[in-house]
N, C-alpha and C positions, 0 to 999 in steps of 0.2 A: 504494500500500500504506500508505503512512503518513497519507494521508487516512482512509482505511478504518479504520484501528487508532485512529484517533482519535476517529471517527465512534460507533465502537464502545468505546472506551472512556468517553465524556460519556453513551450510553444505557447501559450496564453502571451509571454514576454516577446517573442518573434514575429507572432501575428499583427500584436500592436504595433512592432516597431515598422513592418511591413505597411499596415494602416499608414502610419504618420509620414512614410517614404511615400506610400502611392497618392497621397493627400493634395499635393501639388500639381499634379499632373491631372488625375480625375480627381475631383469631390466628390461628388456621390458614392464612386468605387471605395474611396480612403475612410470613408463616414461610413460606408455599410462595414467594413472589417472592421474599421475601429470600435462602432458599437456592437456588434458579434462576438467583439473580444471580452468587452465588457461586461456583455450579458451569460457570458460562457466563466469568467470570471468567478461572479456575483453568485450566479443561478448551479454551475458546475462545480468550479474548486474550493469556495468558500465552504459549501454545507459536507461535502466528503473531507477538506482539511478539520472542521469541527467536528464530524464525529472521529477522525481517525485518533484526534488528542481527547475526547471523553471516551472512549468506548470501553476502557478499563477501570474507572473511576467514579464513585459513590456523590450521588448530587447529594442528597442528605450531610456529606461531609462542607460542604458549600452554603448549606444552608441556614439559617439565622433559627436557630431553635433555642428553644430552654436549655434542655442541655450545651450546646454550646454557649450560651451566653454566661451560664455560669466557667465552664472553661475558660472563659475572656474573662471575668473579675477573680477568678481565684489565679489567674496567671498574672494579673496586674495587682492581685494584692502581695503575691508572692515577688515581684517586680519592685514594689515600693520599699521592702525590707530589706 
């Protein structure tokens, strides 16, 4: 997966730069790749780069609970002494 994500993130990078080189020449053509790169971006590597850094890990441990809140004052009471 992190091959992949990476893989995909260096052509997400090539595409654009490709967009902003053909820009000059056609607009329309540099506008459509560039926003394709975007939406491929946003909509493709963002949600597989997020699950690939959760997908081992406890949201509850993230979470604002009782139990954690005393965690936090009993580690800043022990902080203060």
């Amino acid at each position: 997966m992190r091959y992949f994500l990476t893989i995909l993130f260096i052509s997400i990078l090539i595409a654009l730069g490709i967009g902003f080189y053909i820009k000059p020449e056609d607009e329309v053509t540099g506008n459509l790749i560039i926003g394709l790169t975007l939406m491929a971006g946003f909509f493709v590597l963002m949600p597989l780069f997020i699950y690939h850094r959760w997908k081992n890990r406890s949201v509850k441990d993230y979470m604002l609970t009782k139990e954690n809140i005393e965690k936090m004052q009993d580690y800043q009471k022990d902080k203060k002494i």
